[in-house]
VEXTORLUM-68396 format. One record per atom (N, C-alpha, C): residue in one letter; y, z, x. Coordinates in pm, 1 decimal. Atoms other than C-alpha are relative to their C-alpha. Layout:
BEGIN
ATOM_a_Y_Z_X
...
***
This chain:
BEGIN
ATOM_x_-110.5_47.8_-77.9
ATOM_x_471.8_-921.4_-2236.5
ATOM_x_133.5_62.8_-38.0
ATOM_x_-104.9_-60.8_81.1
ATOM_x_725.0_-709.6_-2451.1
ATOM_x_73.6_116.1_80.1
ATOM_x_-11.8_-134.7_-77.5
ATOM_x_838.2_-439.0_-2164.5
ATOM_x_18.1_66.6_-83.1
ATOM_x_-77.5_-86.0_50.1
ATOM_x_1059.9_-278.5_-2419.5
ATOM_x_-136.6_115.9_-65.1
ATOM_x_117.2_-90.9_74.1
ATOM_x_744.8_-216.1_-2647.8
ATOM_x_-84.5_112.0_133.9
ATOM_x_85.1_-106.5_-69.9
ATOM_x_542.6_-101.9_-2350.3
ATOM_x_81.0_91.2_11.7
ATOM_x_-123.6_-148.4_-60.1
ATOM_x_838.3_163.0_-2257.2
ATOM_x_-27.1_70.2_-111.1
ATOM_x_-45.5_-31.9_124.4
ATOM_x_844.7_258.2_-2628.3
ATOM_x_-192.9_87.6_-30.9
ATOM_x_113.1_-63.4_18.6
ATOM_x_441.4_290.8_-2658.8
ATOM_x_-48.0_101.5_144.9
ATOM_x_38.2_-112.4_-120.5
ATOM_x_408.1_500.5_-2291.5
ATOM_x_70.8_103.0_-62.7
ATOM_x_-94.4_-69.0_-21.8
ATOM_x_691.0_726.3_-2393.4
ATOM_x_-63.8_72.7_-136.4
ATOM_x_74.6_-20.6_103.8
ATOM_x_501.5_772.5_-2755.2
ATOM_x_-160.6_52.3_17.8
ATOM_x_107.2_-54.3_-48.2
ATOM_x_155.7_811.1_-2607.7
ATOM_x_-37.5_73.2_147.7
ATOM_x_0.5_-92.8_-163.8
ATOM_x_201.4_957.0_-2248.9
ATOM_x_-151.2_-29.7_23.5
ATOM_x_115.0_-29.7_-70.0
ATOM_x_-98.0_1076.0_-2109.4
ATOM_x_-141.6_-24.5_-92.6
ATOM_x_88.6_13.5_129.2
ATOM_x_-311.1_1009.6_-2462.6
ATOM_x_-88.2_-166.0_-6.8
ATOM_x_28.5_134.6_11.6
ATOM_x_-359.9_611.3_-2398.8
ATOM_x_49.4_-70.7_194.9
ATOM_x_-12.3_27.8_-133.1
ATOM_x_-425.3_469.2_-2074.7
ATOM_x_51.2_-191.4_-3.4
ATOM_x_-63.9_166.1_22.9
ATOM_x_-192.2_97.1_-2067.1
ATOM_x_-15.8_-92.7_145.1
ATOM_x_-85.4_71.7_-116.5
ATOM_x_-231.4_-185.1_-1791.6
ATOM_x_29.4_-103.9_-34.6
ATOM_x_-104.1_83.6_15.8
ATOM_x_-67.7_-484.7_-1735.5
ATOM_x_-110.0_-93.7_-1.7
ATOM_x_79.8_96.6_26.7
ATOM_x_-250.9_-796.5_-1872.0
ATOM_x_58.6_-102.2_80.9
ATOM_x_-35.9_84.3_-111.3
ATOM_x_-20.0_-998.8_-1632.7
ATOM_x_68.2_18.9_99.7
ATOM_x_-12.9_-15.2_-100.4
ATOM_x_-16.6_-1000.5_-1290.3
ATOM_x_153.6_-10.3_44.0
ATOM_x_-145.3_-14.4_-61.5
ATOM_x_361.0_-1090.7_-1285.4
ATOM_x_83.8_80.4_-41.2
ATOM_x_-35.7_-117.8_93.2
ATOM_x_452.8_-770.8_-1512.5
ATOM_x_-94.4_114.3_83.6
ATOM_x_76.5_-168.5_-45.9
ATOM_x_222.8_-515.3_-1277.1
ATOM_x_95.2_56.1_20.7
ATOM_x_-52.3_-54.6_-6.3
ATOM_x_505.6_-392.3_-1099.0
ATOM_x_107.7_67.3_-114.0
ATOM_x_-75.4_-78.3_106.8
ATOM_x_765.4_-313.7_-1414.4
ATOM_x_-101.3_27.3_-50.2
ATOM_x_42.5_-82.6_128.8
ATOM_x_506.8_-218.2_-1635.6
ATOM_x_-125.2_145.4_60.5
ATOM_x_70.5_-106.7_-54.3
ATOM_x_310.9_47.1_-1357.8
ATOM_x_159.3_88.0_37.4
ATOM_x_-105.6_-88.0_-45.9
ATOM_x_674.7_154.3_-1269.3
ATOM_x_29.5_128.0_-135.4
ATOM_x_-47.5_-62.7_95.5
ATOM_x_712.8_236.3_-1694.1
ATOM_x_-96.2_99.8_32.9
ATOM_x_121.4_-57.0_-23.7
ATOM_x_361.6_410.4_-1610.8
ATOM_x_-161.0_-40.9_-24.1
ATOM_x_119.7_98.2_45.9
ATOM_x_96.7_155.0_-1662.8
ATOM_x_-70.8_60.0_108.1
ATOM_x_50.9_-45.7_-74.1
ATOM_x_-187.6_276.2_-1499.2
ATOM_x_-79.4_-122.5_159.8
ATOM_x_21.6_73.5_-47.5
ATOM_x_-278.0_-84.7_-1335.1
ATOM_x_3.9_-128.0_-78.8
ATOM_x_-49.6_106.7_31.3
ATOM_x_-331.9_-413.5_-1412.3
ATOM_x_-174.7_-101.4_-20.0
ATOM_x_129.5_86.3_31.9
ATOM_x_-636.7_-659.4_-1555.6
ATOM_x_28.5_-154.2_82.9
ATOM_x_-46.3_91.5_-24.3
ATOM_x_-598.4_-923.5_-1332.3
ATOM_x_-55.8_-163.6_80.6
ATOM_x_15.5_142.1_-38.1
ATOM_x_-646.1_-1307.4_-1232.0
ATOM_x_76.3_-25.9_123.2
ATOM_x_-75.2_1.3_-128.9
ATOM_x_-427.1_-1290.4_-878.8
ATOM_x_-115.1_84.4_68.3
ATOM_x_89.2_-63.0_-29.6
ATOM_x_-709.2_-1015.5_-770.8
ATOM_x_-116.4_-81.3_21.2
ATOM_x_146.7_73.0_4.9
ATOM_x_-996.5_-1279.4_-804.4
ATOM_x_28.0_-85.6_161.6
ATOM_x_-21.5_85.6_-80.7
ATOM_x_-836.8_-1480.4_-537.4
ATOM_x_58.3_79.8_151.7
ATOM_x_-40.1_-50.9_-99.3
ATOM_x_-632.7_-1219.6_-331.4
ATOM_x_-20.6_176.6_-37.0
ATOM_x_-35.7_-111.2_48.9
ATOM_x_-744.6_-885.3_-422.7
ATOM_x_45.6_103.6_78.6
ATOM_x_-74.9_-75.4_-114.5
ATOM_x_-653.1_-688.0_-95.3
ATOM_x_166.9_-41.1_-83.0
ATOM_x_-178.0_12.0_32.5
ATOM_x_-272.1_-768.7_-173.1
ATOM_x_-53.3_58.3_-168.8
ATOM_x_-29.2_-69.4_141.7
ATOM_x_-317.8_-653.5_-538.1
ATOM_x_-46.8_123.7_3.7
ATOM_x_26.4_-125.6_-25.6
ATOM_x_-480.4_-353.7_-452.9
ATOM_x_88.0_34.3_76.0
ATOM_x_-119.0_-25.5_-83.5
ATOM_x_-211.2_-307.4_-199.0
ATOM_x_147.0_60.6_-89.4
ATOM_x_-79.9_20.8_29.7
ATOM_x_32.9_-380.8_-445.4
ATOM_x_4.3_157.4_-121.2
ATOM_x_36.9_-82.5_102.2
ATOM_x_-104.2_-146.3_-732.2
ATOM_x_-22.4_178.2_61.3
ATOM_x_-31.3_-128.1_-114.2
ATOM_x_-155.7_155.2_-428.2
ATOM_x_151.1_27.0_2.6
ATOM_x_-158.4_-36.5_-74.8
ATOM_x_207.4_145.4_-337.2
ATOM_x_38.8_14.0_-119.6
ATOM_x_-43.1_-71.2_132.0
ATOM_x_307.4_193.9_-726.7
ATOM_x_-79.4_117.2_-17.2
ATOM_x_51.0_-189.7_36.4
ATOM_x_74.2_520.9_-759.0
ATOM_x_48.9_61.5_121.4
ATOM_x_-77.0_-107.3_-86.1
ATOM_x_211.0_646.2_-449.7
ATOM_x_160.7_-45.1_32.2
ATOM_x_-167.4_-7.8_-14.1
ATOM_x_568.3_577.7_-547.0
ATOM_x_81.6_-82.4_104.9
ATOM_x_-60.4_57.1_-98.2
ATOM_x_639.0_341.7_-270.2
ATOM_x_37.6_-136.6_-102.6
ATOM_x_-61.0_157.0_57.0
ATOM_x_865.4_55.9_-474.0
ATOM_x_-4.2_-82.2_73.2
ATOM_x_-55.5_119.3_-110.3
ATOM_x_982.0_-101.4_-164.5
ATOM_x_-130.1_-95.0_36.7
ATOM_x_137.9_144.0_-12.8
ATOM_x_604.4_-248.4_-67.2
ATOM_x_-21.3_-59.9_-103.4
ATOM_x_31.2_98.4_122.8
ATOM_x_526.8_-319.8_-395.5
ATOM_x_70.0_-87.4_-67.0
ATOM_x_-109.5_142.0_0.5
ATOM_x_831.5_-526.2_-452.9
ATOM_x_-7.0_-86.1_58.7
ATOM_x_-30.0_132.5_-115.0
ATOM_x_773.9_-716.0_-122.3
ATOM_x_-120.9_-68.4_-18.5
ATOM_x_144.9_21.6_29.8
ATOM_x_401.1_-739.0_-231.9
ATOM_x_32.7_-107.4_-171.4
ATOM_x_-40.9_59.3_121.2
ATOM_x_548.6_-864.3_-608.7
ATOM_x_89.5_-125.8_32.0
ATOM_x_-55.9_137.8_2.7
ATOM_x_772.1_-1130.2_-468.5
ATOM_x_-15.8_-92.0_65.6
ATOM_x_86.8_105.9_-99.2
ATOM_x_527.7_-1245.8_-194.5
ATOM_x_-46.1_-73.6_-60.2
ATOM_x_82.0_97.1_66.3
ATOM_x_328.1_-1352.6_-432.2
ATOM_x_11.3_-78.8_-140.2
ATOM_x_-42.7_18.6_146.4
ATOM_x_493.2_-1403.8_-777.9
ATOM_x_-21.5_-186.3_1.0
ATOM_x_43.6_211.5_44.5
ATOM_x_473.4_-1775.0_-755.1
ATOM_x_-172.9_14.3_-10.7
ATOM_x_148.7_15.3_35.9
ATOM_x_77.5_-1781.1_-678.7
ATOM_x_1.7_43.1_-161.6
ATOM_x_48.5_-44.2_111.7
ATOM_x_56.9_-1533.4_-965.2
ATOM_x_16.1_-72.9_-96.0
ATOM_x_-42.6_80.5_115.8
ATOM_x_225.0_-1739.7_-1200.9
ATOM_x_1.0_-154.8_-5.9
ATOM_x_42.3_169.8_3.2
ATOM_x_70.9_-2107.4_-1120.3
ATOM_x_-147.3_41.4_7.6
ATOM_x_143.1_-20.4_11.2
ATOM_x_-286.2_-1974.6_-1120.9
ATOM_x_-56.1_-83.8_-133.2
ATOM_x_59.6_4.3_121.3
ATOM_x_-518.5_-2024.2_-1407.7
ATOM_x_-47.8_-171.6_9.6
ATOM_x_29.8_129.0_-7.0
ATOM_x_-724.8_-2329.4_-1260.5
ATOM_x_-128.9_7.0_136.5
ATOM_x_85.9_19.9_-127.2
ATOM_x_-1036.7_-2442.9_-1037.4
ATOM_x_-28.3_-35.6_127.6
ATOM_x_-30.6_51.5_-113.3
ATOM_x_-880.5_-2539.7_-761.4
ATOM_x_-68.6_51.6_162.5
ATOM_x_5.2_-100.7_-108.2
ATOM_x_-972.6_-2268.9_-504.4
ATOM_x_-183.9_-46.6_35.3
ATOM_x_140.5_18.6_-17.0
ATOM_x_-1355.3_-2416.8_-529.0
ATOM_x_-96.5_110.5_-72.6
ATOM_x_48.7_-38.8_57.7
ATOM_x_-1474.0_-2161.5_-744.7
ATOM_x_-61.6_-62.9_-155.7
ATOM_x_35.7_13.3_76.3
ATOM_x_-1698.1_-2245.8_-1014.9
ATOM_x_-6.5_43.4_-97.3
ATOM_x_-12.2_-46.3_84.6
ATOM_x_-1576.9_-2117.7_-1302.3
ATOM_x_-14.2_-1.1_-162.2
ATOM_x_22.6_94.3_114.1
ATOM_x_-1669.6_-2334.9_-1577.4
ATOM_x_153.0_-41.0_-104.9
ATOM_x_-90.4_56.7_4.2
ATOM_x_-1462.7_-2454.9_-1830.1
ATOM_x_108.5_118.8_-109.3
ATOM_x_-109.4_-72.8_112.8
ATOM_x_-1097.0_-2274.2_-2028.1
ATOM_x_-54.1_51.0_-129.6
ATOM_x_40.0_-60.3_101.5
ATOM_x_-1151.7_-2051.6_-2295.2
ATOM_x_111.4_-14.4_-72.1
ATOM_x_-75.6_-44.0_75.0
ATOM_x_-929.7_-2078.6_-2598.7
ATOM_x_57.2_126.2_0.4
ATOM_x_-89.4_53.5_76.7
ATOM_x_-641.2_-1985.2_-2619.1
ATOM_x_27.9_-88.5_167.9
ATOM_x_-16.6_97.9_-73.4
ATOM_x_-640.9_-2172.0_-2241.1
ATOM_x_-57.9_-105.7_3.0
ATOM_x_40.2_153.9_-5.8
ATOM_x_-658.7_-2518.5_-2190.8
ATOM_x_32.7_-28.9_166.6
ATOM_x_-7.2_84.9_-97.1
ATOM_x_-710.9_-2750.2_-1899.8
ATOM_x_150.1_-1.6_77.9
ATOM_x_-87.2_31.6_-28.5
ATOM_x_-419.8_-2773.5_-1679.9
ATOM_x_45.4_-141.4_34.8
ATOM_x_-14.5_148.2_-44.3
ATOM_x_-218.3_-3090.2_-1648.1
ATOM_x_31.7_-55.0_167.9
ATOM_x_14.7_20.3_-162.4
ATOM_x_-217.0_-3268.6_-1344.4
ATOM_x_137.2_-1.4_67.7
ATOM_x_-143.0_-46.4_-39.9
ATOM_x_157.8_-3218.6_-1290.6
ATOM_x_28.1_168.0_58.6
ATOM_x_-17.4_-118.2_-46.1
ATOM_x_99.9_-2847.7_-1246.6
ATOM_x_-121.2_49.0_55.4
ATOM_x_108.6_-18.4_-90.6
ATOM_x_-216.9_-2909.3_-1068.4
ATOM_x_73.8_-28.0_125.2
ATOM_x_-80.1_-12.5_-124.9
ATOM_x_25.6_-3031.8_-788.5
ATOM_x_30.8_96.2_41.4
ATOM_x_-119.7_-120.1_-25.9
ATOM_x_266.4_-2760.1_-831.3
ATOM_x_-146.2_147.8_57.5
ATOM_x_68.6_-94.0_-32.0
ATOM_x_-63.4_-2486.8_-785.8
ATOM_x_-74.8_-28.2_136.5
ATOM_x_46.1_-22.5_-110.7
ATOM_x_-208.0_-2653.9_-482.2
ATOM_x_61.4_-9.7_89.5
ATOM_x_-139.0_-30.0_-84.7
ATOM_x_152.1_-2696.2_-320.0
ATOM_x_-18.6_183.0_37.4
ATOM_x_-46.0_-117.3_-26.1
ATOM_x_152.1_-2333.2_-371.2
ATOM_x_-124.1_87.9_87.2
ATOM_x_129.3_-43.3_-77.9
ATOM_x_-220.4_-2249.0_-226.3
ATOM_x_-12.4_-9.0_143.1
ATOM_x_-10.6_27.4_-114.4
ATOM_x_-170.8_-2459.2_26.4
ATOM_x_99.9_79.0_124.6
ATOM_x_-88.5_-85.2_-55.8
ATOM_x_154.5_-2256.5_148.3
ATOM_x_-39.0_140.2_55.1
ATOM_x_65.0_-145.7_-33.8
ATOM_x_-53.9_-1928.4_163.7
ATOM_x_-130.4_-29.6_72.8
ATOM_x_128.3_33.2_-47.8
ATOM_x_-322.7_-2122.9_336.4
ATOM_x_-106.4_82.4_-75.4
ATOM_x_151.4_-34.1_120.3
ATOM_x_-603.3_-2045.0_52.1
ATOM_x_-47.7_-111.4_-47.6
ATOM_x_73.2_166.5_28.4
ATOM_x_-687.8_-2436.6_39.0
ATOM_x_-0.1_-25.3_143.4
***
């Protein structure tokens, strides 16, 4: 989550170490430093738009992938829950259960993108 470091380790390893973004709400800055993509949990649910999003950074187009990054930046960042009807079993250390206060707040936000 450190941009600076990632800037610091691309600029140190270039082309020698291939870096992506472990979170979906860091793809765009950290494919802009030169991350090559992104490991991601927004993809399970919408992966057209993240492939979309991750296309338009290798071909240099900011402007979609910004409109693609702030379409969805909320989903991305209330995820991490079974809501969607997938059977996923249960949180792996270091995640835990979500509370039911931000089980609202994630199917408010599902519901808005019609994906519930």
């Amino acid at each position: 989550g450190n941009i600076s470091a990632i800037s610091e380790t691309i600029a140190l390893c270039q082309d020698e170490l291939n870096i992506y973004s472990g979170n979906d709400d860091q793809t765009l800055p950290m494919m802009a430093l030169g991350a090559k993509g992104v490991i991601s949990v927004f993809a399970n649910c919408m992966p057209q738009e993240m492939h979309d999003l991750c296309a338009a950074m290798l071909l240099g187009d900011l402007k979609k992938a910004n409109e693609l990054q702030v379409k969805y930046l909320e989903l991305m960042n209330a995820l991490f829950t079974k809501m969607m009807g997938m059977n996923c079993g249960p949180c792996r250390l270091p995640l835990t259960e979500m509370d039911e206060s931000k089980k609202g707040l994630l199917k408010n936000v599902l519901n808005s993108l019609s994906l519930l």
